[in-house]
BANU-177514 format. One record per residue (C-alpha): residue number from 1; x, y, z. Coordinates in nm, 3 decimals, always signed. Layout:
<sites>
NUM:X:Y:Z
...
</sites>
This chain:
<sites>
1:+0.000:+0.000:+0.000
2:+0.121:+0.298:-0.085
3:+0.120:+0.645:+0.107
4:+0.020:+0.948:-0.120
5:+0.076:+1.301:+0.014
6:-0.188:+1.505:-0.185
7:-0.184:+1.865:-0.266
8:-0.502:+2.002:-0.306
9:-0.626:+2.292:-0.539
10:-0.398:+2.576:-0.516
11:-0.539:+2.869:-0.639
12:-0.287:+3.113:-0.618
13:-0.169:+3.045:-0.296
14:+0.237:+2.926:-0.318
15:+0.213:+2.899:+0.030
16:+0.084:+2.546:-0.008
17:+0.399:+2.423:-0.163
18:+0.596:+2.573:+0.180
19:+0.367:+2.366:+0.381
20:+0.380:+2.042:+0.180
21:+0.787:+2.064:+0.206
22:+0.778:+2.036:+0.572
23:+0.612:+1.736:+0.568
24:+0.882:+1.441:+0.563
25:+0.984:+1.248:+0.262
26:+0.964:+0.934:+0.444
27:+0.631:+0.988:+0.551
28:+0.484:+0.939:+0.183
29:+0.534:+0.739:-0.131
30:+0.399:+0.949:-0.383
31:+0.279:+1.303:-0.417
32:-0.009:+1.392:-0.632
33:-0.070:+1.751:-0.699
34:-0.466:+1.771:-0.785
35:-0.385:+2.134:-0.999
36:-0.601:+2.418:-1.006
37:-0.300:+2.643:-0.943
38:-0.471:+2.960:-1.100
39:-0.739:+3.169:-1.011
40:-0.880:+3.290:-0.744
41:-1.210:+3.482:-0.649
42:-1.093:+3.915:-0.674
43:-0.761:+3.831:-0.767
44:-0.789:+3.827:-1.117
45:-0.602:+4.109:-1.192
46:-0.317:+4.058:-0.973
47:-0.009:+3.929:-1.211
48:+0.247:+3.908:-0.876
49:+0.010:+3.621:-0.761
50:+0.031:+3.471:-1.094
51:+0.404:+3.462:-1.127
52:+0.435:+3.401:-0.746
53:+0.257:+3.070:-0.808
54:+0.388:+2.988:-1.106
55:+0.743:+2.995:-0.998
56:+0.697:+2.814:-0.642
57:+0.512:+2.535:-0.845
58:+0.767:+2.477:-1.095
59:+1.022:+2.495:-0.822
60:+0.856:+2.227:-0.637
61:+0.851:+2.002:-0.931
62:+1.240:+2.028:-0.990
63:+1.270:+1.924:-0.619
64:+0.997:+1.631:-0.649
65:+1.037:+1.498:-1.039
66:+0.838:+1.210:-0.924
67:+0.544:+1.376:-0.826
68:+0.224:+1.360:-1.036
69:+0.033:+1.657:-1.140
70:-0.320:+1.679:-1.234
71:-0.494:+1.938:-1.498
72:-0.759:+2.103:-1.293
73:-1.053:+2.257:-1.431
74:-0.932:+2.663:-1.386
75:-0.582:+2.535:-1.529
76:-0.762:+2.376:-1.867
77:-1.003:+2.692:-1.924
78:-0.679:+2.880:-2.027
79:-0.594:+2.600:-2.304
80:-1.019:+2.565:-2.358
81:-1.074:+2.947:-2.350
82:-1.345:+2.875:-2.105
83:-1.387:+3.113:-1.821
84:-1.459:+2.942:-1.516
85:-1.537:+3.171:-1.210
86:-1.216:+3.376:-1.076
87:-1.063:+3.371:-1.434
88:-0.844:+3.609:-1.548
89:-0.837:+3.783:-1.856
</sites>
């Protein structure tokens, strides 16, 4: 049985990554990152959050190449030009 350290939708808050880092390799087999790393609700226009994000995400999957990472449904509306609620023009 394997143990799966999940990281649930972001949403613009790098933060997340921070916290899942403190949590000790050898507590987990595998970690699954569920997406949704854009958008949130009045942020829309706020680029720094964006980047912010962006960068911590990609930094965290350099440091954990085995991790899995899930399309969520605010990160496909971008490729879909779909606006789902909190997305940014």
């Amino acid at each position: 049985m394997s143990r799966v350290l999940v990281i649930p939708d972001v949403h613009l808050k790098p933060w997340i990554f921070d916290q899942a880092e403190r949590i000790t390799r050898d507590s987990y087999d595998v970690i699954i990152v569920l997406g949704d790393l854009v958008d949130d609700w009045g942020k829309g226009n706020d680029i720094g959050a964006y980047k912010d994000t962006l960068e911590r995400a990609a930094e965290f999957g350099k440091e954990h190449t085995q991790s899995l990472w899930c399309y969520g449904n605010h990160d496909v509306s971008y490729l879909w030009d779909a606006m789902e609620s909190g997305y940014s023009v």
